[in-house]
SEVEXPA-419487 format. One record per atom (N, C-alpha, C, CB): x, y, z. Coordinates in steps of 0.02 Angstrom, whole numbers, plus 50000, padded with zeros to 5 digits. Last residue first. Glycine has a CB too. Example, Ala and Ser with C-alpha at 12.3 -4.5 7.8 and 13.67 -1.06 7.14 Angstrom:
BEGIN
506424988850354506844994750357506455000250394507044997050286506604971650390506154977550390506604983550390505654977650452
This chain:
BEGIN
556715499155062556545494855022556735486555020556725497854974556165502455261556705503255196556575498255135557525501555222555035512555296555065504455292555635505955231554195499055268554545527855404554595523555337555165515455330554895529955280553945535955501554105528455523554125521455452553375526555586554235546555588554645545255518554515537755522555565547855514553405551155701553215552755657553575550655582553155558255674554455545655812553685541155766553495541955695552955543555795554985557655828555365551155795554695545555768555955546655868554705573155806554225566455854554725561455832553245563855826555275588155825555395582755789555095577655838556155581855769555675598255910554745599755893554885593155833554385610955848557085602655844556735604855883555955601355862556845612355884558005589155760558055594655778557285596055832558195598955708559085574555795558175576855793558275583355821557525571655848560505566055722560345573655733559435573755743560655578755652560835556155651560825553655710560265559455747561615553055740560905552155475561075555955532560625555055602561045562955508560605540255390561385541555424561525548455468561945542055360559315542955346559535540555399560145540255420559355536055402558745559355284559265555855278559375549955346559825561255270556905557055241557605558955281557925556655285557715560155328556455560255067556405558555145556935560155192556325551655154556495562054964556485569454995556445564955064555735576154971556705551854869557245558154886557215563154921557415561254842556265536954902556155543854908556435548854937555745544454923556785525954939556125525554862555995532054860555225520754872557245522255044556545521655046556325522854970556215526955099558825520055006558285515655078557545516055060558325520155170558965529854892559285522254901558975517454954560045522754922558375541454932558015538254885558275530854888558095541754816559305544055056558385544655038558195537955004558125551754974560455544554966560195540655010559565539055024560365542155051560105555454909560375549554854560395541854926561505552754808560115567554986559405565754935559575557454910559355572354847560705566855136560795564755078560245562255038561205560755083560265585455203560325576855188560545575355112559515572655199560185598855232559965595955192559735590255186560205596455165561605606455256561365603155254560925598355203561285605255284560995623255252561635623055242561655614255246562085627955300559725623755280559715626455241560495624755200559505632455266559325613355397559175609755308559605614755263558145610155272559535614855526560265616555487559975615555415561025610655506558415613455565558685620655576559175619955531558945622955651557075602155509557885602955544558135611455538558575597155490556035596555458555985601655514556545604455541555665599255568556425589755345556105596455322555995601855391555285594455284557175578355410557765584355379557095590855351558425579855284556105573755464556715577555503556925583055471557355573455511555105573455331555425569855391555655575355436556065564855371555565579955183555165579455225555465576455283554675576655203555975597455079556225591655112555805588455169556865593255138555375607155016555225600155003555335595655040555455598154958556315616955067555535616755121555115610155062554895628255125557195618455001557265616755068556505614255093557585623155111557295615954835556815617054877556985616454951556335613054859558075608654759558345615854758558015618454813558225620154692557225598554708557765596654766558065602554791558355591954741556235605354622556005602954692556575599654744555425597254679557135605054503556895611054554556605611454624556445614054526557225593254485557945595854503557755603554540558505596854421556045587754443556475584254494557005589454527556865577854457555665596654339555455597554430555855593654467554675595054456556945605254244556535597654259556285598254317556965590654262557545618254251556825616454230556455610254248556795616354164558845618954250558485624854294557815623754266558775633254283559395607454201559645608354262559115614854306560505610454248558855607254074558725603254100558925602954173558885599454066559535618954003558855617954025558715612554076558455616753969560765614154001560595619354053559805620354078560835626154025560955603853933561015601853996560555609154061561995600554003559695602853819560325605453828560265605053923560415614053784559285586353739558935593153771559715596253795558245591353852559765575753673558975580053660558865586853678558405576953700560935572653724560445571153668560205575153623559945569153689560685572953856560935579353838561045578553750561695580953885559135567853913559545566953892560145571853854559285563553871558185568754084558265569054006558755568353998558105574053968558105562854225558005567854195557995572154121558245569254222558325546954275558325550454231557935556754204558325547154205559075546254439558555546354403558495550354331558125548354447560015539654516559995538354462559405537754417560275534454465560755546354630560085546754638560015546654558559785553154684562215547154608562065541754670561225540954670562365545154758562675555654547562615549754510562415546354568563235547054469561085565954523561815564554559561965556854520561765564054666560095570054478560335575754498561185573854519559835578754560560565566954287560175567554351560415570454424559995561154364560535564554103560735567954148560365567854218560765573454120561355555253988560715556354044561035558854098560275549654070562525551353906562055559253905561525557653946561695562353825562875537553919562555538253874562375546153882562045533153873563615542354072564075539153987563665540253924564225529253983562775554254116563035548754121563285546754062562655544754145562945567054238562975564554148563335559454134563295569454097562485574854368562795571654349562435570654259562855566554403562605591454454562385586954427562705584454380561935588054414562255600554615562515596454566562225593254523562785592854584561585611254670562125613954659562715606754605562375616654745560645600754683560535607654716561355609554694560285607854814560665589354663560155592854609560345598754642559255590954604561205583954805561195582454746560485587454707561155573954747562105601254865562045593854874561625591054804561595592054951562525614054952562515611654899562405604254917563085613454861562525620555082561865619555037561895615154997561665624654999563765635955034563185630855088562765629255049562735634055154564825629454922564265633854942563815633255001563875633754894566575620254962565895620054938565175625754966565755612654956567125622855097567295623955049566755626054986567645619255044566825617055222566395621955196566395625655125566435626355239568075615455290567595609155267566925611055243567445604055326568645626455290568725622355270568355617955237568925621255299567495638655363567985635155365568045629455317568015633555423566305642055357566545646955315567305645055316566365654355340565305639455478565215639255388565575641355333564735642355367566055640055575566145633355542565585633955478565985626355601565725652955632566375651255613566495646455562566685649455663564525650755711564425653055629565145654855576563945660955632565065636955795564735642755783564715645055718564975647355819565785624955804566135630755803565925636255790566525630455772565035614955844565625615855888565895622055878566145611055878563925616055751563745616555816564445615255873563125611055824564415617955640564165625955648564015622955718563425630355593565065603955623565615609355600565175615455644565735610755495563845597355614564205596955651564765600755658564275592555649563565602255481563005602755550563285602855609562505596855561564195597255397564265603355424563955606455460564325606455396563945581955419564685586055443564435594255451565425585355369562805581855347562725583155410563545585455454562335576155437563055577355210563045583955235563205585655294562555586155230563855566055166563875565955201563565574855236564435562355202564135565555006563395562455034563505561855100563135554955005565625569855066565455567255009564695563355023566075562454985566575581455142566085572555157565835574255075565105571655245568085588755177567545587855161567325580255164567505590855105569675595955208569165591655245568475592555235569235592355311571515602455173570585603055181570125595855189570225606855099572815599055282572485597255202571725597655219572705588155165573545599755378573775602855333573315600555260574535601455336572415601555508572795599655465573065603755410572535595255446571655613855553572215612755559572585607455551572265614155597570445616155469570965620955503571305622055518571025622755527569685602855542569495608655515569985614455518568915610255543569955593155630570385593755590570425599555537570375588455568568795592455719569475597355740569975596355691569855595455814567765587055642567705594755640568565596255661567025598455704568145572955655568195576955598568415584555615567535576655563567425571655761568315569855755568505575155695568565559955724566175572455724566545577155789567395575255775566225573855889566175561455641566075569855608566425573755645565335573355609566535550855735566845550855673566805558555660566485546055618565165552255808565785553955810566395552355786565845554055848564295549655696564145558355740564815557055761563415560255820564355537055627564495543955605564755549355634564055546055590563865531255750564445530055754564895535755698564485522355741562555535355747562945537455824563435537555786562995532455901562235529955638562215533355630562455536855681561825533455607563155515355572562755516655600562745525155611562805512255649563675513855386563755512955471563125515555505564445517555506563155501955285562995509355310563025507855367562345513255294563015488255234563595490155235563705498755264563805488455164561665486255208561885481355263562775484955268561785471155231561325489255097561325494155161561465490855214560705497755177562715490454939562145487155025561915490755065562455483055086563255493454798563335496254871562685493654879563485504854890563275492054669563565489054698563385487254780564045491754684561785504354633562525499054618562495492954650563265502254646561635512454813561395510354737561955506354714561255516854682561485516554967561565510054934561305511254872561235504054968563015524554987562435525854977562265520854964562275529954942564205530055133563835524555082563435526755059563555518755101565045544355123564595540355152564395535055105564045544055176566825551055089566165549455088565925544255118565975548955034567885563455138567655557755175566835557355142567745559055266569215568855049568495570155060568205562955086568115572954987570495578455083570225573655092569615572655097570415571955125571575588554971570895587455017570955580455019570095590154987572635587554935572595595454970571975593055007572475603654911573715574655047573215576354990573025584954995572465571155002574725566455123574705575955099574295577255060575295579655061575135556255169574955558755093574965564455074574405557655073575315558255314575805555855278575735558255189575785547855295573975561655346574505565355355575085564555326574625565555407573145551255275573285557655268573615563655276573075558555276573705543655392573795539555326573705546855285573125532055309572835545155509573395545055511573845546155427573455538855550571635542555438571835550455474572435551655467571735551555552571515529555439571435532655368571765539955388570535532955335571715526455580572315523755526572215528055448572185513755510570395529555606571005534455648571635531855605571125532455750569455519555521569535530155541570295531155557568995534055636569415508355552569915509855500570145516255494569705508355441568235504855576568705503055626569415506255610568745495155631567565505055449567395510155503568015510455571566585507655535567535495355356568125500555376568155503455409568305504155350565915488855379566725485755372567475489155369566745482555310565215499755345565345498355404565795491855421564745498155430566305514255273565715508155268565795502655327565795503655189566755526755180566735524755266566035518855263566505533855331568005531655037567305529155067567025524055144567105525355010568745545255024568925537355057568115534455095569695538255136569905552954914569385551254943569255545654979569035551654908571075563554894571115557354919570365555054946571665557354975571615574954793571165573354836570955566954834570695577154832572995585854719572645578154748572175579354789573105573054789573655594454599573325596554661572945588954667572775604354655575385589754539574565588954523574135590554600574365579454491576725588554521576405596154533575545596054536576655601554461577235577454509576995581754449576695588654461576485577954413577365573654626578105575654600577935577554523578725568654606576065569554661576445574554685577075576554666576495573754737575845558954562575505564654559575785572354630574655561054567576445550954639576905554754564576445559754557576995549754477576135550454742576815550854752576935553254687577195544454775574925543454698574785547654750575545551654754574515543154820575435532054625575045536154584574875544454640574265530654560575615522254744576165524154666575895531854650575955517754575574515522154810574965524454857575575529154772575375515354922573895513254702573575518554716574085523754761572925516354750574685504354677574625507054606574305513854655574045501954535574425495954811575145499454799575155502154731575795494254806573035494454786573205499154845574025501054816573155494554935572865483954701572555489354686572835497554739571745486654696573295472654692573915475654655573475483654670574105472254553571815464754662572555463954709573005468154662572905454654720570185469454652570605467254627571615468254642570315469254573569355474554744569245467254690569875467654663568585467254622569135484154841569415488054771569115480154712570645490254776569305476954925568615484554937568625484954856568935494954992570465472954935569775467854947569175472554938569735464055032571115481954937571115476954871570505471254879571935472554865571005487855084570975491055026570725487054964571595493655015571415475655150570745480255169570635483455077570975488555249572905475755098572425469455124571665472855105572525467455224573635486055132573525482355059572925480455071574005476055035572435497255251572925491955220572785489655158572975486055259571495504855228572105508755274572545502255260571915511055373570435507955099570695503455144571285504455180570755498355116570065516655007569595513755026569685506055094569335512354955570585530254923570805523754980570285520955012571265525855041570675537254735570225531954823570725527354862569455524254796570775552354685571055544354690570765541354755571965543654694570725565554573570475562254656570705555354618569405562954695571585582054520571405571554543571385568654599571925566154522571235595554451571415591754520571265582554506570795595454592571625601254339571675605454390571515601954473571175611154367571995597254185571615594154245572115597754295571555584754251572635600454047572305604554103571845602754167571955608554072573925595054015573145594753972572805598354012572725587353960574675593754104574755600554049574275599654015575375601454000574495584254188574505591654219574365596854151575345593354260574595573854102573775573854130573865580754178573495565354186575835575454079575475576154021574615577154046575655569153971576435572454200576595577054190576185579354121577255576654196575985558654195575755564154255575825569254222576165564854326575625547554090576295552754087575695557854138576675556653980575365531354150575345538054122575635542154124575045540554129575335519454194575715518254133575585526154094575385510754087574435519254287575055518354304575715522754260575085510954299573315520254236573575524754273574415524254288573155524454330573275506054155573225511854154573495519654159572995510954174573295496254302573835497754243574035503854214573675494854191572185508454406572495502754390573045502754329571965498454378571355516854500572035515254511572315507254469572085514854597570405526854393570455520954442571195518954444569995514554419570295546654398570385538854367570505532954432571175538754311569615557354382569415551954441569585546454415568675551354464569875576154348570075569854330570025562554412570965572054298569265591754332569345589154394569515578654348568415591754458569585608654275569295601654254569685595754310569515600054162568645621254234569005620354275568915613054272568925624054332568565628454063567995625454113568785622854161567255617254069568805636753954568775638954002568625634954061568465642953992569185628353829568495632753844568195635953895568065629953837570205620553864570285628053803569525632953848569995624653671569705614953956569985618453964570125623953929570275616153976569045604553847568705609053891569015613753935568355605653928570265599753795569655602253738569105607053801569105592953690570915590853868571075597753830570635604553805571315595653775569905584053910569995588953951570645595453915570205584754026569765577553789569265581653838569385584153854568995580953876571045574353773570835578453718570295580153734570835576053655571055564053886571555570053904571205575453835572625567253897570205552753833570235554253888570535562653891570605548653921570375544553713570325551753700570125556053769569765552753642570285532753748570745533553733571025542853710570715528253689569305528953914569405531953845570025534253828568995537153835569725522754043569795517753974569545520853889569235510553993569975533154104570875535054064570525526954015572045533754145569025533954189568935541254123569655535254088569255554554159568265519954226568715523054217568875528154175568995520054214566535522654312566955519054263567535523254292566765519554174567065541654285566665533054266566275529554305567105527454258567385559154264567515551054307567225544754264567025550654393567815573254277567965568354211567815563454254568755567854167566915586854318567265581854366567225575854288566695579254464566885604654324566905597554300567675592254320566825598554214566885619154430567285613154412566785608154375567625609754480565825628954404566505630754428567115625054413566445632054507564985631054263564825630354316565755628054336564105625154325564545637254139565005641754180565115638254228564785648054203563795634454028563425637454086563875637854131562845634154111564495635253904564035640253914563735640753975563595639853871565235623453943565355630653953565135635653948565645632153934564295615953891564385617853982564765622153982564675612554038564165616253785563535617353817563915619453892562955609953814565535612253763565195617453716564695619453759564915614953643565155597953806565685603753839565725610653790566565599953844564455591953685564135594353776564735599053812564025585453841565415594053592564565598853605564285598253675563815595453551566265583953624566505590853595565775595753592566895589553508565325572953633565655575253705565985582053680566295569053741565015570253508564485571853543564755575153625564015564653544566045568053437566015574653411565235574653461566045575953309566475556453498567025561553521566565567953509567825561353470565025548653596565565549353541565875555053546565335549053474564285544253714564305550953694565025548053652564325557953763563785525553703564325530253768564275537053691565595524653802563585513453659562995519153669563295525253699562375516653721564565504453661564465507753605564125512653604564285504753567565595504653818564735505053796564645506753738564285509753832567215497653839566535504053848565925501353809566725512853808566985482053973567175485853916566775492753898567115481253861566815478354101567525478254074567685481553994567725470354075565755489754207565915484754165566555483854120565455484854130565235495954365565645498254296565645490154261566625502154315564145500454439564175493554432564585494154363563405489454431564235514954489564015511054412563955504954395564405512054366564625512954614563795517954589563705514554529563835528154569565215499954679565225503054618564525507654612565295497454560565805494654820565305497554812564965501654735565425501154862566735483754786565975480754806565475484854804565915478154872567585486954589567325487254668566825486454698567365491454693568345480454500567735475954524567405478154586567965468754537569305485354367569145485254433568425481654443569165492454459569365492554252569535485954246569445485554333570355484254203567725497454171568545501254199568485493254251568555512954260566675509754050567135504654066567635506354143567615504053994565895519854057565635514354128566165508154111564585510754124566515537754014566445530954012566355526354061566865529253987566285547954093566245548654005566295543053976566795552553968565055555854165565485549054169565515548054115565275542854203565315571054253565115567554178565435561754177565335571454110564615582454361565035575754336564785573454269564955569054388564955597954405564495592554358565015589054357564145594454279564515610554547564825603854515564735599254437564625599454564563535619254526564275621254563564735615054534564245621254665562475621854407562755618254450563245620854491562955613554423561345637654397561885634754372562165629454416562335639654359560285645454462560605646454411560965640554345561015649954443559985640754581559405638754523559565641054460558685641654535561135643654646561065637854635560455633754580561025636554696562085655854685561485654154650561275648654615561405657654614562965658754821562835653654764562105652654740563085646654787563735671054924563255667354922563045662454834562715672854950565515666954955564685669954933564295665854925564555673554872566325658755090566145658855019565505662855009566065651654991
């Protein structure tokens, strides 16, 4: 992929257009709630922020929550932003809902891909991750029609240290699905989410190494999600080959404030939804400014902000860490990511000797 101007413009934006959604999961970024938010961007306030973002071009928007489908004007977004050119990515929750949807109507409104979560290689595992029973066979349902709708899938599957045992069955389980991607995310602890629930960080490294050989030759692309260091691991098995493979999809580099950013139900905007800091409001201010001006978001754009490890590390440039982690253990987004295992050159381990919150 070219090179990405990242102080330009996002690569990603999420917009949680609503924090309703009938699920209870343990790890929720949003700690979602059962009903929407009267404070939530109204129709003719979400018809101007996608006005705004199309003015800034950025490659995909991501519709999520909460549940996008507990707005009833869910699909007239993404109608409505498609007219406008924008590439539009749909994250509904696997429930009634979804069920009870016309696929073939969430293809022709213009969502250009849907992610859906497995969060458990069994009913069992899964509905216990999820809160609520019926949640895995709506999700397997919905994976099967969205393929007999023609809908491009990506199966995400969050790795926590209660599923961890669960890798080689989730692998397996992908082959059978056929997603086009599979994106393997990391815990972060905000929300919902523990740090008592973050695998360990050896146990990552080979998980990632498993990873890398799927790079290429599965039949379905392979990304992490707040997991950079995969592609650390991708350029040190496969040389300057593995920046440009698969699981590379995404710009080098990109990560939170640096090529993303999130919008939350009410218009606050930050760099991620996992690093829930408020940067202004799209309200007030236009998203674009606010993406190539707030220091928060310029100083994450920064490689050489980054401290700890990850500021002495060789790979920061493509890398990085997880800023949303950082900040979730210590209180600070530039520290170092602990879910990686990796001490690059002339690194002391003493020298990081921060106290998680």
């Amino acid at each position: 992929m070219e090179a990405y101007d990242f102080n330009e413009r996002p690569f990603l934006v999420f917009w949680e257009i609503t924090r309703a959604c009938a699920l209870a999961c343990s790890h929720c970024r949003a700690e979602a709630m059962p009903r929407r938010d009267p404070e939530e961007l109204d129709p003719a306030e979400s018809r101007r922020l996608i006005d705004q973002l199309a003015e800034m071009k950025p490659p995909m928007l991501i519709l999520t929550g909460g549940d996008p489908l507990m707005r009833r004007d869910a699909l007239d977004l993404v109608r409505y932003a498609a007219g406008k050119g924008l590439h539009v990515g749909l994250s509904p929750s696997a429930t009634e809902l979804l069920v009870k949807a016309d696929f073939a109507e969430i293809k022709a409104a213009g969502v250009q891909r849907m992610s859906l979560s497995l969060d458990g290689a069994t009913r069992e595992t899964h509905d216990a991750f999820r809160g609520v029973t019926g949640t895995f066979d709506r999700t397997i349902e919905a994976i099967h029609r969205s393929h007999a709708a023609g809908l491009s899938l990506q199966i995400n599957t969050t790795l926590t240290r209660s599923n961890l045992h669960e890798y080689e069955a989730f692998k397996n389980m992908m082959f059978e699905l056929k997603p086009a991607m599979w994106s393997v995310f990391l815990l972060v602890p905000t929300g919902r989410a523990g740090l008592a629930e973050l695998p360990d960080a050896a146990d990552l490294e080979r998980i990632f190494e498993d990873m890398a050989g799927l790079v290429g030759n599965a039949p379905f692309a392979v990304k992490t999600t707040e997991g950079h260091h995969f592609r650390r691991v991708l350029i040190q098995k496969m040389g300057t080959k593995g920046r440009t493979m698969q699981g590379m999809r995404s710009p080098q580099g990109i990560r939170d404030g640096r090529g993303v950013m999130f919008i939350s139900h009410t218009g606050v905007v930050s760099p991620s939804g996992f690093l829930p800091i408020d940067c202004g409001n799209v309200r007030e201010i236009h998203p674009t400014e606010i993406y190539r001006h707030n220091p928060l978001f310029v100083s994450l754009r920064d490689n050489d902000a980054l401290g700890g490890k990850c500021g002495l590390c060789e790979y920061r440039s493509v890398c990085g860490g997880s800023r949303s982690r950082a900040y979730g253990i210590y209180g600070d987004p530039f520290a170092a990511d602990p879910a990686c295992e990796y001490n690059p050159k002339n690194y002391q381990p003493e020298e990081d000797c921060l106290t998680p919150l």
